[in-house]
N, CA, C and O atoms as a GROMACS GRO file, in nm:
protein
  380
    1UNK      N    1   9.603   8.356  10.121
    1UNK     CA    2   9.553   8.398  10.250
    1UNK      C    3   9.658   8.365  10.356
    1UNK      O    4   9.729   8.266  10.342
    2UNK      N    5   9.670   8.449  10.468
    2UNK     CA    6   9.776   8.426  10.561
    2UNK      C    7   9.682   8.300  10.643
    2UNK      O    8   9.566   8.277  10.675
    3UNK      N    9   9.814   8.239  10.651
    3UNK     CA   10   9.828   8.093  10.721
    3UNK      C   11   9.790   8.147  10.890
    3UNK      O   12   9.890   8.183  10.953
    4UNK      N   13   9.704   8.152  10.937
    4UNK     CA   14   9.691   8.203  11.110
    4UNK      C   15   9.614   8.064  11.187
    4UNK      O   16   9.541   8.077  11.286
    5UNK      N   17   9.648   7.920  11.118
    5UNK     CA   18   9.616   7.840  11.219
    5UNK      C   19   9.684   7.797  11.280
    5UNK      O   20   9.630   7.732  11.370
    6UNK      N   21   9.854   7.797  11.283
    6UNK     CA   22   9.916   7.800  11.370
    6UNK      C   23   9.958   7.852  11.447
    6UNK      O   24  10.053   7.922  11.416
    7UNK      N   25   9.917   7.851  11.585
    7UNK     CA   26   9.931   7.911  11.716
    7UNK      C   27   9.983   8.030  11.747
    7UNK      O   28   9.938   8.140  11.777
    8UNK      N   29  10.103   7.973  11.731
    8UNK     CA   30  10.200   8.092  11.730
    8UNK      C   31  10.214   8.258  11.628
    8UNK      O   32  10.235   8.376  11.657
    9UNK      N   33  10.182   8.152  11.461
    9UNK     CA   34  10.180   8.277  11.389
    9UNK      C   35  10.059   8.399  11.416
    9UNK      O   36  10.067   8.520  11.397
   10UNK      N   37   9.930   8.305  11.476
   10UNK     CA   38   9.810   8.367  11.502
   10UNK      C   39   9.848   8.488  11.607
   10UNK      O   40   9.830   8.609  11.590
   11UNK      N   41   9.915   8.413  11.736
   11UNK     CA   42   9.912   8.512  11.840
   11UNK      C   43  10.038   8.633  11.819
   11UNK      O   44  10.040   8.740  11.880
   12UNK      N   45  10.128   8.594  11.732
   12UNK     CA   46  10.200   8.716  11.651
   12UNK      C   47  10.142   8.808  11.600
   12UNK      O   48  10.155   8.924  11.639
   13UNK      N   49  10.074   8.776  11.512
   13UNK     CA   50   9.939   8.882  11.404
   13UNK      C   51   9.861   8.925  11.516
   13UNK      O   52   9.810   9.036  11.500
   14UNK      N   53   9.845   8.883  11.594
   14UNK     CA   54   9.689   8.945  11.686
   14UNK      C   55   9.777   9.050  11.803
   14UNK      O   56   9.725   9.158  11.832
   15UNK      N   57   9.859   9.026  11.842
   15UNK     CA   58  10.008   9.140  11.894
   15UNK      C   59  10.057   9.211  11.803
   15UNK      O   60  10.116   9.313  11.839
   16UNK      N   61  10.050   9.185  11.684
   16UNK     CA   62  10.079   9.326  11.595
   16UNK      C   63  10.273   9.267  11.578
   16UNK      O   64  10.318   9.302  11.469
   17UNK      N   65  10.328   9.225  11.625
   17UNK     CA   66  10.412   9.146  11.598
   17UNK      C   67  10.522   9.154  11.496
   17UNK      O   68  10.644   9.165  11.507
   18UNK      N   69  10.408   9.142  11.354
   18UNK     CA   70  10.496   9.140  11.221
   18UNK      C   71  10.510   9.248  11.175
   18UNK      O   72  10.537   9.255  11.055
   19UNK      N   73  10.495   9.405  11.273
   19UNK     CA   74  10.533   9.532  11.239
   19UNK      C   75  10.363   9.583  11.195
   19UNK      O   76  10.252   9.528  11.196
   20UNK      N   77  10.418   9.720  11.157
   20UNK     CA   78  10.315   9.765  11.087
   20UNK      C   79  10.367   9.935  11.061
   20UNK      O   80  10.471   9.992  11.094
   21UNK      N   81  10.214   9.996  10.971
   21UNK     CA   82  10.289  10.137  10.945
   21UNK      C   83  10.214  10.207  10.982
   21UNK      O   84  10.094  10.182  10.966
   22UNK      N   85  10.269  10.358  11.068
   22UNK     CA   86  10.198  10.438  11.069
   22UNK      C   87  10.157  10.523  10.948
   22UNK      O   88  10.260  10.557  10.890
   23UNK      N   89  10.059  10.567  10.893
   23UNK     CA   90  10.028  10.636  10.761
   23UNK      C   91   9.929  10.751  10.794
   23UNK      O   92   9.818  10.745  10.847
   24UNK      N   93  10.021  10.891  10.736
   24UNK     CA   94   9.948  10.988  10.817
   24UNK      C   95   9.921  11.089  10.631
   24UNK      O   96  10.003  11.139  10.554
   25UNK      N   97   9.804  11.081  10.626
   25UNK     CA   98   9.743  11.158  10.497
   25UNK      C   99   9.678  11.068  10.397
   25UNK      O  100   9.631  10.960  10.432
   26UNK      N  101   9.674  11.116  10.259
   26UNK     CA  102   9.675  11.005  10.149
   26UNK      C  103   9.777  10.934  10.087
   26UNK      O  104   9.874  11.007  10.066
   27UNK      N  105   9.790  10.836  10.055
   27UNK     CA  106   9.884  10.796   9.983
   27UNK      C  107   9.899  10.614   9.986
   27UNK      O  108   9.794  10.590  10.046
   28UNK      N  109   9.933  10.542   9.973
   28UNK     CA  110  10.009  10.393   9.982
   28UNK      C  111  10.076  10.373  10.054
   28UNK      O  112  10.175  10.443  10.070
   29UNK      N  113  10.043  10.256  10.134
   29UNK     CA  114  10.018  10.192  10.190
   29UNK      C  115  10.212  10.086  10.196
   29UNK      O  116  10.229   9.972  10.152
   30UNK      N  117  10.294  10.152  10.245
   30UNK     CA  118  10.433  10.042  10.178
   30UNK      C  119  10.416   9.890  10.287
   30UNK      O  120  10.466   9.888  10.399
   31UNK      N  121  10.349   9.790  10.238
   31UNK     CA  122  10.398   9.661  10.233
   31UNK      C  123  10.510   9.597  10.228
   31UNK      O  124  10.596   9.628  10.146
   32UNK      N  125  10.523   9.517  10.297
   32UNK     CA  126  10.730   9.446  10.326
   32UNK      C  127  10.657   9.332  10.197
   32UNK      O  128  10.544   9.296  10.164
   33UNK      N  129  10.756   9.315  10.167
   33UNK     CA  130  10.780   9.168  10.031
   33UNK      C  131  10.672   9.051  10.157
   33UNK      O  132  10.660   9.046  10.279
   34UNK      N  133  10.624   8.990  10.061
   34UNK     CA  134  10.645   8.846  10.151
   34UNK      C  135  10.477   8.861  10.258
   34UNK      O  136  10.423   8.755  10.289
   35UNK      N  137  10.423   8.968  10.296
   35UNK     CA  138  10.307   9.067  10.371
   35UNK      C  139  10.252   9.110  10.322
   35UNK      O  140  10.270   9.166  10.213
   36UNK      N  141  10.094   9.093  10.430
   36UNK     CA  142   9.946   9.155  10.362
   36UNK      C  143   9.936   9.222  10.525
   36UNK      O  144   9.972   9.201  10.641
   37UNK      N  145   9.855   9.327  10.432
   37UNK     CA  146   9.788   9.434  10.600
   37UNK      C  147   9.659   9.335  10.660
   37UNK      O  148   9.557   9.356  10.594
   38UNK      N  149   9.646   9.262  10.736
   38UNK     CA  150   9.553   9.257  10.838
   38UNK      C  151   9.436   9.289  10.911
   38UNK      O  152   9.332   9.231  10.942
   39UNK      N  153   9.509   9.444  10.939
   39UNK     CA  154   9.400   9.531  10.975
   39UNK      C  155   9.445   9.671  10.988
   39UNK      O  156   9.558   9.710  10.959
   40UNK      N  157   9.339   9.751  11.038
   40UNK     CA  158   9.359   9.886  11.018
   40UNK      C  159   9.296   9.971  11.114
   40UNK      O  160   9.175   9.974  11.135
   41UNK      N  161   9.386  10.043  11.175
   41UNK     CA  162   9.317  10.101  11.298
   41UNK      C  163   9.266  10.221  11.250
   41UNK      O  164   9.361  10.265  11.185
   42UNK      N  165   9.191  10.286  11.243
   42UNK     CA  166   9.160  10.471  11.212
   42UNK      C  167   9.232  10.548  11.334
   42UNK      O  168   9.203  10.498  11.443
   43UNK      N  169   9.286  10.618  11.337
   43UNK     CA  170   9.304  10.761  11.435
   43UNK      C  171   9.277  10.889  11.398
   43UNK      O  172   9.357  10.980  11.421
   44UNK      N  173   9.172  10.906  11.344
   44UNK     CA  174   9.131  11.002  11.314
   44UNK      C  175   8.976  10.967  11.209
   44UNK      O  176   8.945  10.879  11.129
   45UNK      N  177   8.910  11.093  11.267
   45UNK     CA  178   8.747  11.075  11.207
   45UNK      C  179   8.746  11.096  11.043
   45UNK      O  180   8.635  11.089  10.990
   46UNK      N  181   8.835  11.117  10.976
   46UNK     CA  182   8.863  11.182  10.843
   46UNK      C  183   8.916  11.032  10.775
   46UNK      O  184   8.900  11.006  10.656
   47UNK      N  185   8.952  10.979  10.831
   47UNK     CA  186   9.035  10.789  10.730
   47UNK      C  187   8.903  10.698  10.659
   47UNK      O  188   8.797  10.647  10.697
   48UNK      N  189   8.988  10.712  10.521
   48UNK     CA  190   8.940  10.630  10.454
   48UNK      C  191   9.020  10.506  10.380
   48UNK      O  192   9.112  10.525  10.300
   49UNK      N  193   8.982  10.407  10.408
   49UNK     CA  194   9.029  10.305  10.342
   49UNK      C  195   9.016  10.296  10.141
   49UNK      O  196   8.906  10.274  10.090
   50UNK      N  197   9.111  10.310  10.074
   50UNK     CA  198   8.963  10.330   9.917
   50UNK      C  199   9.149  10.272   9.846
   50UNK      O  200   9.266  10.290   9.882
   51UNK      N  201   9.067  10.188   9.711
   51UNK     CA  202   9.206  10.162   9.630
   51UNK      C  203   9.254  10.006   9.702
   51UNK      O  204   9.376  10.000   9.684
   52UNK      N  205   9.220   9.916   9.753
   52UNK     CA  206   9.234   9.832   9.838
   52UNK      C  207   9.166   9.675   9.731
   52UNK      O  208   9.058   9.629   9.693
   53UNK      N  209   9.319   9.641   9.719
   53UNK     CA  210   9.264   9.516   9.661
   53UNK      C  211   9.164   9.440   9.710
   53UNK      O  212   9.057   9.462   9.653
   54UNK      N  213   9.162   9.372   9.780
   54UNK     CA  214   9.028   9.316   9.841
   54UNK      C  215   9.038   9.317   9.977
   54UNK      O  216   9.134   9.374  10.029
   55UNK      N  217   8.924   9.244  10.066
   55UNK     CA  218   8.904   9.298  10.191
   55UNK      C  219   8.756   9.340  10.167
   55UNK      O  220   8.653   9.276  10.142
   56UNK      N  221   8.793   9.499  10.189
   56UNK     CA  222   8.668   9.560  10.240
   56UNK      C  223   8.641   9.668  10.108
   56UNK      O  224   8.603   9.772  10.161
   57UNK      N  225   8.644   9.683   9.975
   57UNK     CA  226   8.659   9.756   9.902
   57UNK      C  227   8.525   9.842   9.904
   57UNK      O  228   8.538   9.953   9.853
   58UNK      N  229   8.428   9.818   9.942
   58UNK     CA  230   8.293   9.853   9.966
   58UNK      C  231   8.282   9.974  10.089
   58UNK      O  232   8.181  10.040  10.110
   59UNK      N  233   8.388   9.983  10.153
   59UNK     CA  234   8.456  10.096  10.225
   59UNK      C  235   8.446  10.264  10.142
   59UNK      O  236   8.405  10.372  10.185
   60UNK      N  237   8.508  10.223   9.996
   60UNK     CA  238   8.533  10.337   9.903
   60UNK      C  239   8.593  10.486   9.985
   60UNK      O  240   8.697  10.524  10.040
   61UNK      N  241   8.436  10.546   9.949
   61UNK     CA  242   8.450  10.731  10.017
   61UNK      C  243   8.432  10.700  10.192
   61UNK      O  244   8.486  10.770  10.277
   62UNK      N  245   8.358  10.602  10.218
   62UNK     CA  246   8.293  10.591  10.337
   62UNK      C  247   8.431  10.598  10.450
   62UNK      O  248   8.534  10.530  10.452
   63UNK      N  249   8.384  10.707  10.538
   63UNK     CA  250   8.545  10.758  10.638
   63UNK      C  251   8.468  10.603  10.774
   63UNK      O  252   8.354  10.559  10.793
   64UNK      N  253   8.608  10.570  10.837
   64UNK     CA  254   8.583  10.481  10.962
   64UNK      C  255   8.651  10.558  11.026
   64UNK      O  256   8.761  10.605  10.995
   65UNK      N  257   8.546  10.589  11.184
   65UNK     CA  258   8.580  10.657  11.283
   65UNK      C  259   8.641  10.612  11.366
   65UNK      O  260   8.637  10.494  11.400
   66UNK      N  261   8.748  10.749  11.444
   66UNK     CA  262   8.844  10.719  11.524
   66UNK      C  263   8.812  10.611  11.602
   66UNK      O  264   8.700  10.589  11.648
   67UNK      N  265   8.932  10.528  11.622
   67UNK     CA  266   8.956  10.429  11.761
   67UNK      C  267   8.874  10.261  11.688
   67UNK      O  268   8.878  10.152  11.744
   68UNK      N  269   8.821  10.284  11.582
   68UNK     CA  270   8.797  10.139  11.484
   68UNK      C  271   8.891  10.084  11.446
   68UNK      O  272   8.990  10.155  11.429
   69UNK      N  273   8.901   9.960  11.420
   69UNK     CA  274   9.012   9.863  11.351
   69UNK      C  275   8.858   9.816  11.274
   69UNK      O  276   8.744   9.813  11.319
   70UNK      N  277   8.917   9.781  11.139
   70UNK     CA  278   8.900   9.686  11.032
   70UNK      C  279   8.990   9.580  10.973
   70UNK      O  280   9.102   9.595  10.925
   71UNK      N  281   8.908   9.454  10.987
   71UNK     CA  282   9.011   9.343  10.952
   71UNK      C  283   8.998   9.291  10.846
   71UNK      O  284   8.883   9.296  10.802
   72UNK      N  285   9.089   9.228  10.768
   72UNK     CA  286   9.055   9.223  10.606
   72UNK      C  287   9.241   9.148  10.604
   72UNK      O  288   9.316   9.123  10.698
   73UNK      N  289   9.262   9.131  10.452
   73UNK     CA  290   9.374   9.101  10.378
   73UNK      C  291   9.367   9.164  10.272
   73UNK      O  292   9.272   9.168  10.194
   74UNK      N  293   9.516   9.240  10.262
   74UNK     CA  294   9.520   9.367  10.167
   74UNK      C  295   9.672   9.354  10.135
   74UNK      O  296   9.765   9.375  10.213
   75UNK      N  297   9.676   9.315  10.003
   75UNK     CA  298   9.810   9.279   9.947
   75UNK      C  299   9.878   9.453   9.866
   75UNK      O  300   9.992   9.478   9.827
   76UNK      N  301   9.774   9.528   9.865
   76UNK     CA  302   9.762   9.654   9.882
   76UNK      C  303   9.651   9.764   9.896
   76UNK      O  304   9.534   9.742   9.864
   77UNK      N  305   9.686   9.856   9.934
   77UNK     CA  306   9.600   9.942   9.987
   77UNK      C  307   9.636  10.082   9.991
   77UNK      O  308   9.757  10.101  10.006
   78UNK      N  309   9.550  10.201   9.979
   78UNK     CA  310   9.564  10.392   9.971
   78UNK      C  311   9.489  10.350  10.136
   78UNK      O  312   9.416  10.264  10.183
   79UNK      N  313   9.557  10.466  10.178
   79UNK     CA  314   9.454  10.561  10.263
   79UNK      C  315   9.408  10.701  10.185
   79UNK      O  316   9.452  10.763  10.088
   80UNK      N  317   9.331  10.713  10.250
   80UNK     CA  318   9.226  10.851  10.171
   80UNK      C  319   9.164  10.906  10.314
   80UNK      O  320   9.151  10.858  10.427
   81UNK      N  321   9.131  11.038  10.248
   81UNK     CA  322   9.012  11.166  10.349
   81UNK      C  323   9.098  11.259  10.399
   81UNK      O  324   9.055  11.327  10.492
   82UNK      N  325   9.248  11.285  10.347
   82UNK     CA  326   9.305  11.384  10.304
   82UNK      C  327   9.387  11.412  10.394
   82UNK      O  328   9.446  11.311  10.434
   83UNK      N  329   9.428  11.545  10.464
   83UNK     CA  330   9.579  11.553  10.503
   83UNK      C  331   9.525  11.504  10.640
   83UNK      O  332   9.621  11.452  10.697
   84UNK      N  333   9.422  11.498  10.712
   84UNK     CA  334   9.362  11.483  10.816
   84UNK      C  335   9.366  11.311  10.889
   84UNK      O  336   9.360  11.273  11.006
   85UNK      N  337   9.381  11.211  10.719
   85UNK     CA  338   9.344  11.092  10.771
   85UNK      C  339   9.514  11.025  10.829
   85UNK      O  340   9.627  11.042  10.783
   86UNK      N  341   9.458  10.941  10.958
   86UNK     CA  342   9.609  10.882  11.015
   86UNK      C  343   9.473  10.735  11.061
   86UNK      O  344   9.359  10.737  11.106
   87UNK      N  345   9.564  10.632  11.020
   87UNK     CA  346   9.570  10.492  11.086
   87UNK      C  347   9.705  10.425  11.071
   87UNK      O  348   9.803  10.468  11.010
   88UNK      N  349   9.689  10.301  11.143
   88UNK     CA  350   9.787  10.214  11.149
   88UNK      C  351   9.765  10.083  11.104
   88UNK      O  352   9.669  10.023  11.152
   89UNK      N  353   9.830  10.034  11.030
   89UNK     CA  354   9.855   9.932  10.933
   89UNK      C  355   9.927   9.810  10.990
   89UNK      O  356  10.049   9.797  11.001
   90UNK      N  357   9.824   9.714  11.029
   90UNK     CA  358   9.943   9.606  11.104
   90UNK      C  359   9.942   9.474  10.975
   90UNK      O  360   9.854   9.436  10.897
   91UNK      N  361  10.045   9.444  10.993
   91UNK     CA  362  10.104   9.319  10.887
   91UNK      C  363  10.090   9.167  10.950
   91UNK      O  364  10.054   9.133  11.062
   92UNK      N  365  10.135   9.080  10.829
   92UNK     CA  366  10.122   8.961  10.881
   92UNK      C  367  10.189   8.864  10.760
   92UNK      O  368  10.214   8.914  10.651
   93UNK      N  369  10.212   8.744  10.782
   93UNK     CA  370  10.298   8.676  10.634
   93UNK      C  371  10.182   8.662  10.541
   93UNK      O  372  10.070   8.637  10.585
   94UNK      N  373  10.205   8.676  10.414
   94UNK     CA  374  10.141   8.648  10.315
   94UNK      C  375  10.083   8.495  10.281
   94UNK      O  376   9.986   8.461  10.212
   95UNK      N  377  10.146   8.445  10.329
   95UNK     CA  378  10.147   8.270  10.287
   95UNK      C  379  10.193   8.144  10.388
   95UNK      O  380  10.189   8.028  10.347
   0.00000   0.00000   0.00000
């Protein structure tokens, strides 16, 4: 689990900080070495989270509507709901 009781690393992760990806369709999710996704914004009514080590796997088919973030730890993860789905993927250290 990412280490976020120290101050600093916390208010990095919560600024988005340690990067992140934009991901526009289906496909995986590219993770830096060393990083877990955080959270996940939807931009679009069509995103599905599904394929997601843990977190929120209970997500599956179920689409999260535009302008939501979901927070979780995801050492990997698909987006899904087809050429339509776009969110953003923010990172954080693994350990």
């Amino acid at each position: 689990m990412a280490k976020l009781t120290n101050t600093g690393t916390f208010n990095n992760a919560s600024f988005g900080q340690y990067g992140g990806e934009l991901k526009s369709g289906n496909g995986a999710v590219t993770i830096p070495s060393g990083e877990v996704v955080i959270a996940v914004t939807s931009l679009h009514d069509d995103t599905q989270v599904g394929n997601c080590d843990t977190g929120f796997p209970q997500y599956g088919t179920n689409t999260i509507p535009k302008g939501i973030t979901v927070y979780g730890r995801w050492s990997s993860l698909t987006l899904a709901g087809g050429s339509n789905a776009k969110a953003v993927c923010y990172f954080a250290p693994a350990g």
